[in-house]
C-alpha positions in Angstrom: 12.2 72.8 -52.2 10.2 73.5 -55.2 10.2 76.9 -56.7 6.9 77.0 -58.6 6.3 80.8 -59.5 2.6 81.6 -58.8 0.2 83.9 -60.0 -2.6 85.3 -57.5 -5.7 87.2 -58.9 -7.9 89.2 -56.6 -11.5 90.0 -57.3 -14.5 91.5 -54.9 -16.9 88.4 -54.6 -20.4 89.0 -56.2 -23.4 86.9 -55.2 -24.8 87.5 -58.7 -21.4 86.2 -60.6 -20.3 89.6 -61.6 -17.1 89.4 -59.6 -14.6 92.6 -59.8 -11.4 92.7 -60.4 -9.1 94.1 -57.8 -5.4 93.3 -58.6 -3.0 91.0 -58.8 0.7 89.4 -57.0 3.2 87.3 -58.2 4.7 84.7 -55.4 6.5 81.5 -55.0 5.8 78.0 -53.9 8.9 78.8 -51.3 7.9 82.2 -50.3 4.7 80.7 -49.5 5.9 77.5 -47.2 7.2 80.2 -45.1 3.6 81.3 -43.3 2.7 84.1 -41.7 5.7 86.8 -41.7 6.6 89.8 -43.3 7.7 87.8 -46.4 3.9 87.2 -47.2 2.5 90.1 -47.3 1.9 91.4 -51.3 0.7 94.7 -52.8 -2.1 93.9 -55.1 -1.4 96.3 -58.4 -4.6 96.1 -60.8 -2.3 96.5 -64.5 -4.9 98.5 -66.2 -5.1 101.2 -63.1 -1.6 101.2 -63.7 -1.0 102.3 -67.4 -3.7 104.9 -66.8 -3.1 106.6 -63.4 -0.1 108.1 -63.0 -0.6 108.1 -59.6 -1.7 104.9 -58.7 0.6 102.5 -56.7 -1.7 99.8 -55.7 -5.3 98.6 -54.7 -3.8 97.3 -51.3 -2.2 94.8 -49.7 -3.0 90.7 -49.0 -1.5 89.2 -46.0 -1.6 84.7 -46.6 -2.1 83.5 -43.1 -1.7 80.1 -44.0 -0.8 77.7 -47.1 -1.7 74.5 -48.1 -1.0 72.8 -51.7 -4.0 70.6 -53.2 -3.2 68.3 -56.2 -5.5 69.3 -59.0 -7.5 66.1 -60.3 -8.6 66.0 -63.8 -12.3 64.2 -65.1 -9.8 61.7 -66.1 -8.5 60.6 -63.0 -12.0 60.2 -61.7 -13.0 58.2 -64.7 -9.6 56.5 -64.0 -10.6 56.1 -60.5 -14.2 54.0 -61.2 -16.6 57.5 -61.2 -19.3 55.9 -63.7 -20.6 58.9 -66.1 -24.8 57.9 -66.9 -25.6 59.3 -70.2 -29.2 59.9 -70.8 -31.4 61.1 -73.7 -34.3 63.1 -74.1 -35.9 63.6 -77.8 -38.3 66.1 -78.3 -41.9 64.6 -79.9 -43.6 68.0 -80.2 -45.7 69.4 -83.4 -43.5 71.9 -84.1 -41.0 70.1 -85.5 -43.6 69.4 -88.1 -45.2 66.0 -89.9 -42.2 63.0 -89.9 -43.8 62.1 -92.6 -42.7 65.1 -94.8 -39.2 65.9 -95.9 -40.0 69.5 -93.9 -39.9 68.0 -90.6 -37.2 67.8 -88.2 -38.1 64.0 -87.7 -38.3 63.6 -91.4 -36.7 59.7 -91.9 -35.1 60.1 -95.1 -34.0 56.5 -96.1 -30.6 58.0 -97.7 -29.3 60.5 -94.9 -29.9 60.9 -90.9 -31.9 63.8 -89.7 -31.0 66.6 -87.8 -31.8 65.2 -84.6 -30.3 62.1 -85.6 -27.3 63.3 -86.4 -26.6 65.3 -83.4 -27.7 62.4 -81.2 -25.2 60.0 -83.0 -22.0 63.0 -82.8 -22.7 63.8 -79.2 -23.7 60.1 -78.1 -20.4 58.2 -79.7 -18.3 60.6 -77.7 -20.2 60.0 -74.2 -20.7 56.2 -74.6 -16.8 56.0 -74.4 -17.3 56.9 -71.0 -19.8 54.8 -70.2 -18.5 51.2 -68.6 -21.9 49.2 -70.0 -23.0 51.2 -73.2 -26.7 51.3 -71.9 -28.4 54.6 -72.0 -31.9 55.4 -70.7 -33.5 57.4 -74.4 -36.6 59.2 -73.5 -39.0 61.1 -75.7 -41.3 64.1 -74.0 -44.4 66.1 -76.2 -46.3 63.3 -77.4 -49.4 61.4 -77.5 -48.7 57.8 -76.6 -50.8 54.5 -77.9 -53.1 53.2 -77.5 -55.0 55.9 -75.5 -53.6 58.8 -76.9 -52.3 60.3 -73.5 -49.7 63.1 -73.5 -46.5 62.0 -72.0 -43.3 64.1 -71.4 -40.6 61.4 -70.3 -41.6 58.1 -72.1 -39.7 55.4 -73.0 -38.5 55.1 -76.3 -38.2 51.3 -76.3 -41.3 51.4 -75.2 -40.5 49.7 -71.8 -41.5 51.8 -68.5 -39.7 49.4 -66.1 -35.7 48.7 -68.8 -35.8 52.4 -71.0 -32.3 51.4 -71.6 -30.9 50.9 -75.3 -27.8 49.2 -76.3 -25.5 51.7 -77.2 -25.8 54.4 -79.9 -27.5 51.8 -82.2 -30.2 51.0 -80.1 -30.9 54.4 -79.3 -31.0 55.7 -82.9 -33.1 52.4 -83.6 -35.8 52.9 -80.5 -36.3 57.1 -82.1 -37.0 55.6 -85.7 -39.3 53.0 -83.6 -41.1 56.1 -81.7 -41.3 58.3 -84.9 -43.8 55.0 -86.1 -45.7 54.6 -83.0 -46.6 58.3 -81.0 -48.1 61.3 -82.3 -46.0 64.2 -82.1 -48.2 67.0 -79.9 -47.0 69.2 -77.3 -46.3 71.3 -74.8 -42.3 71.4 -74.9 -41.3 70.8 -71.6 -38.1 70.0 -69.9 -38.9 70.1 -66.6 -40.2 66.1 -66.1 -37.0 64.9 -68.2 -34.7 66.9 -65.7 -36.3 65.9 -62.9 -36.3 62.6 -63.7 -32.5 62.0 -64.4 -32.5 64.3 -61.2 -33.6 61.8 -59.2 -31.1 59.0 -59.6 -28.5 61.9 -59.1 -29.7 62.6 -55.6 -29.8 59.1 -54.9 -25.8 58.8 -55.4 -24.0 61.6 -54.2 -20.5 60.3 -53.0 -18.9 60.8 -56.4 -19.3 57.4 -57.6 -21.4 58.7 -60.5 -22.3 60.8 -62.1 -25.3 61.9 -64.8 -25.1 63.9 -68.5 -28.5 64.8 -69.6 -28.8 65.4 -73.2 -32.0 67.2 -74.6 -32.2 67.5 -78.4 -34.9 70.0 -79.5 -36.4 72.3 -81.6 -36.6 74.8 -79.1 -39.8 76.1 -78.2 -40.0 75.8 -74.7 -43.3 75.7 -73.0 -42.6 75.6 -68.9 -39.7 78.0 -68.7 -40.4 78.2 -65.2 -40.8 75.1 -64.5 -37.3 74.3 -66.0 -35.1 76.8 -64.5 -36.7 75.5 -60.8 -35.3 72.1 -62.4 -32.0 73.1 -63.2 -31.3 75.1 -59.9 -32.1 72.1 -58.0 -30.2 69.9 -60.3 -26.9 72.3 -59.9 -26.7 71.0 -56.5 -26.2 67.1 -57.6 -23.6 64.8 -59.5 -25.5 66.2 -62.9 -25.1 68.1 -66.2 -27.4 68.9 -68.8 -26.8 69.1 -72.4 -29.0 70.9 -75.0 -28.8 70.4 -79.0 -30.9 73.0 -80.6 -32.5 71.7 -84.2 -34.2 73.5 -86.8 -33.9 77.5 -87.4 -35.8 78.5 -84.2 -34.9 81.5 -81.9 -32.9 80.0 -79.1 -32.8 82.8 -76.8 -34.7 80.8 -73.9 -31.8 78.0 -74.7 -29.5 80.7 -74.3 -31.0 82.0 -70.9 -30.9 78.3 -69.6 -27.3 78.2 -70.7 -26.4 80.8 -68.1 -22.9 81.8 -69.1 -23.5 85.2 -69.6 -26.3 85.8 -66.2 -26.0 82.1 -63.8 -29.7 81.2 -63.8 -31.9 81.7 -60.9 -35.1 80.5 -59.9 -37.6 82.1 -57.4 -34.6 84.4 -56.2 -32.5 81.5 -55.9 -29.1 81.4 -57.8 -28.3 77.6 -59.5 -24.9 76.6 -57.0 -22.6 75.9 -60.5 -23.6 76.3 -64.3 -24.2 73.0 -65.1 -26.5 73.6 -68.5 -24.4 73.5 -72.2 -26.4 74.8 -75.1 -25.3 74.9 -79.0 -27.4 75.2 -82.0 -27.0 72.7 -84.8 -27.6 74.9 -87.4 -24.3 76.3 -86.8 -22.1 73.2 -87.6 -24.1 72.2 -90.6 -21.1 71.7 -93.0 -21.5 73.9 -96.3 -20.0 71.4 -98.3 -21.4 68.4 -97.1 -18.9 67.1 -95.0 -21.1 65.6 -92.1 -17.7 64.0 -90.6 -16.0 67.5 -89.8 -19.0 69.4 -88.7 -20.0 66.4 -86.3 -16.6 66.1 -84.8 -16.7 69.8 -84.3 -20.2 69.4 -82.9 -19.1 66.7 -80.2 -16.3 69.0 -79.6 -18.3 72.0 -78.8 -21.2 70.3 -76.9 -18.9 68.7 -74.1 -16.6 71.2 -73.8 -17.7 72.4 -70.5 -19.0 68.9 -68.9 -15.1 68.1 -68.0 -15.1 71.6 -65.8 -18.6 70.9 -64.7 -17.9 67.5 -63.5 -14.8 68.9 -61.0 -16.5 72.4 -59.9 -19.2 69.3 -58.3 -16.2 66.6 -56.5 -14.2 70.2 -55.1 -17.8 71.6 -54.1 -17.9 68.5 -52.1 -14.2 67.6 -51.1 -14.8 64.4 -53.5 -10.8 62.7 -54.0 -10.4 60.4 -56.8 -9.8 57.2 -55.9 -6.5 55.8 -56.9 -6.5 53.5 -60.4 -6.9 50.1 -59.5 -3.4 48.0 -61.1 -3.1 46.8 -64.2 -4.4 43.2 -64.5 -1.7 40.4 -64.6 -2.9 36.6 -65.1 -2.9 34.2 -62.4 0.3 32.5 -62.2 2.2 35.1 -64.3 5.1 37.5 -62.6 5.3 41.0 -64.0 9.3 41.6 -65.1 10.3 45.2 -64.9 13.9 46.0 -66.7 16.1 49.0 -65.7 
């Protein structure tokens, strides 16, 4: 029998997140296999009550009805298991980031180093694309005028295909943005909204766990449909999705922060998102001092899918979603595997 020692924490449910904190118990794997009796019932003692109050004894008592063990999957056994992760880009083509033909802008192409949105596009995407079974990613670009008409566009293709938007790995990403930068006229508004939906709508179509979508948005930060957005990214938090933003340039990024939604869980029209599913840093903050682009990118791609891992389960246990098990190694026709003891 096993003899796990296990740590129970009791909190008062909030439907806003702020859940309180009621106590705590200490039990055992065996204790617990036992059911219902007067072996399972525990006195939940809240530690801090207990320094302070002389008095206190505890904040009451939890009787466990029933048990059941679950095995905890990590992303890797899903990955393991044939869950495809879809990486998609969005680049933001607004004014704000100023002229790409001056070494002010964001989108300046300086032939001797990347730019800011290149370089946060090439930390975050070489980590992702290791996930990714065929290395082709969707690259969109959104505040822009678009040739030969001059229409504004907020989810265009940066090949410049409508019907295959898909580039060849980190390369052909980087190489399709340089391409843009050449061909559209940066303009505005900034909004999110059409590029969420958009990668939105293949994650509705595939909800079984088989796959699953990572939206990154790299931008300057001046958001235009706020609104819009959040109504986005609640409906998003109920599909196989998560959505990454890079913020560039020295911008306020408090309405990055808000989307974010690890301090207050976003909400739209008095609706609460079902899961955080939103990541935001700013680049700014792991520019490297002494010009060591290698160590501040790392730490970058770090950072920036820290939480897609946690985000990626709190979506297959919302929906009872198993890994499958990993298919077996591959052994050539006509070959017998040999295993010595």
């Amino acid at each position: 029998m096993l003899k796990w020692t296990i740590k129970v924490e009791v909190y008062d449910w909030d439907r806003d997140g702020s859940h309180d904190f009621i106590g705590e118990f200490t039990t055992s794997y065996r204790e617990l296999a036992r059911g219902q009796s007067q072996f399972n019932v525990y006195e939940v003692v809240n530690p801090k009550k207990k320094m302070k109050k002389k008095k206190y004894v505890n904040s009451g008592t939890v009787t466990l009805l029933s048990f059941t063990v679950e095995s905890e999957y990590t992303f890797l056994d899903y990955i393991k298991g044939g869950t495809q992760i879809h990486f998609t880009v969005a680049i933001d083509f607004t004014a704000s980031n100023g002229n790409p033909s001056q070494s002010t802008s964001l989108h300046y192409m300086n032939p001797y180093q990347m730019n800011a949105y290149a370089m946060a596009l090439k930390a975050v995407g070489e980590i992702i694309q290791d996930y990714d079974s065929d290395k082709m990613f969707p690259a969109l670009g959104f505040g822009a005028k678009l040739p030969p008409d001059g229409r504004v566009s907020h989810e265009f293709p940066l090949n410049g295909n409508i019907e295959n938007p898909y580039c060849n790995g980190m390369e052909g990403i980087l190489e399709a943005y340089h391409q843009s930068l050449k061909t559209v006229q940066l303009y505005g508004p900034t909004n999110f909204a059409p590029v969420v939906n958009h990668v939105a709508r293949y994650a509705a179509a595939v909800q079984d766990g088989s796959q699953y979508f990572v939206l990154l948005i790299i931008t300057d930060g001046v958001i235009s449909d706020m609104a819009q957005t959040k109504e986005a990214i609640v409906n998003a938090a109920k599909l196989p999705m998560s959505i990454i933003i890079v913020g560039v340039g020295q911008a306020e990024f408090d309405a990055m922060v808000e989307l974010d939604g690890d301090d207050v869980r976003i909400s739209s029209r008095g609706k609460l998102a079902e899961r955080d599913i939103v990541q935001f840093v700013p680049f700014r903050d792991y520019m490297d001092r002494t010009g060591n682009h290698v160590l501040s990118m790392a730490r970058l791609a770090k950072d920036v899918l820290a939480e897609i891992p946690d985000q990626f389960i709190s979506y297959m246990k919302s929906r009872g979603i198993k890994p499958n098990p990993a298919p077996p190694p591959y052994t050539p026709p006509g070959h017998t595997m040999h295993t010595q003891i």
